[in-house]
C-alpha positions as CSV (number, residue, x, y, z in Angstrom):
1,X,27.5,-20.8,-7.4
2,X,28.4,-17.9,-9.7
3,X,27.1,-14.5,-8.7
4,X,25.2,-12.4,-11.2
5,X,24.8,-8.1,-11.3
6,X,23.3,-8.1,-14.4
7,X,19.8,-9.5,-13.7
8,X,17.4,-6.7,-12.8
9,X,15.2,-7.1,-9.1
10,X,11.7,-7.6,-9.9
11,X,8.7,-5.2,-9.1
12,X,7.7,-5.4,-5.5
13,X,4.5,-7.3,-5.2
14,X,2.7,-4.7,-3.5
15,X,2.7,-1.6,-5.5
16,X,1.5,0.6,-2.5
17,X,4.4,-0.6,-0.6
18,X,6.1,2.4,-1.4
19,X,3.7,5.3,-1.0
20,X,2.9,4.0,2.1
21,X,6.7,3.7,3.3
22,X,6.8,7.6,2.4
23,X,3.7,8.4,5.2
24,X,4.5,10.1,8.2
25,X,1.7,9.8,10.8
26,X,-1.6,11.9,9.9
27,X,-0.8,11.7,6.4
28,X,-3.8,10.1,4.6
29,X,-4.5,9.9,0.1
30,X,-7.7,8.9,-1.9
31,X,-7.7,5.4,-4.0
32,X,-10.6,4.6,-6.0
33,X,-11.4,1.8,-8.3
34,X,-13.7,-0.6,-8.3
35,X,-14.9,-3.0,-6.1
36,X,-12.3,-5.9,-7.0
37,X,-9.4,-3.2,-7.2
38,X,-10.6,-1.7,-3.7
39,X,-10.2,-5.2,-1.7
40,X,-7.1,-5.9,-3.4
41,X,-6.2,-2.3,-2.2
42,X,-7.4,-3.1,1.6
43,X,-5.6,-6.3,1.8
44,X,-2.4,-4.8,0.2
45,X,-2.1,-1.5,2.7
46,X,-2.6,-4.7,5.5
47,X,0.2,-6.5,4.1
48,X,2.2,-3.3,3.7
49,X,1.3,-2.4,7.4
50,X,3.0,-5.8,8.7
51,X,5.8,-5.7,6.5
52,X,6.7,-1.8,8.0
53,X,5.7,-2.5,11.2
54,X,3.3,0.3,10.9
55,X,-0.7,1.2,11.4
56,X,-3.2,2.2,8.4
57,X,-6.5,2.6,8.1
58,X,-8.8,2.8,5.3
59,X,-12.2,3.9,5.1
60,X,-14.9,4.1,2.5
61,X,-16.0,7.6,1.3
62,X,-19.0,6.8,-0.7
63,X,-18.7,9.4,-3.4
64,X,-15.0,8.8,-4.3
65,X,-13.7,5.6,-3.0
66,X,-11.7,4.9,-0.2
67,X,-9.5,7.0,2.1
68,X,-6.3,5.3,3.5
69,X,-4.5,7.0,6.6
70,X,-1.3,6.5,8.5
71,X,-2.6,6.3,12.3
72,X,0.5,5.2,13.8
């Protein structure tokens, strides 16, 4: 096996991943998008929440999208 430094990491596969790492708790920001890009949103931010071992949630606002908070 010969070990490699050069090879870069790849993107994470949940670009949220890292705003939501950044949260403290109360801490909340707007997505919007459409309809495809606001479920893919929702089901990343749940992903994200297992991985961190943390609690979201994200509500519609049905002028500008969808609100997600930190709750715990």
């Amino acid at each position: 096996m010969i070990i490699r430094s050069d090879v870069p990491m790849p993107p994470l596969r949940n670009r949220f991943r890292v705003r939501l790492e950044a949260m403290e708790i109360g801490d909340s920001f707007l997505y919007e998008g459409t309809f495809k890009e606001i479920a893919s949103f929702r089901n990343s931010v749940t992903q994200a929440a297992k991985a961190l071992n943390k609690k979201f949630t994200v509500r519609a606002d049905p002028f500008s999208g969808v609100m997600c908070w930190r709750i715990a």
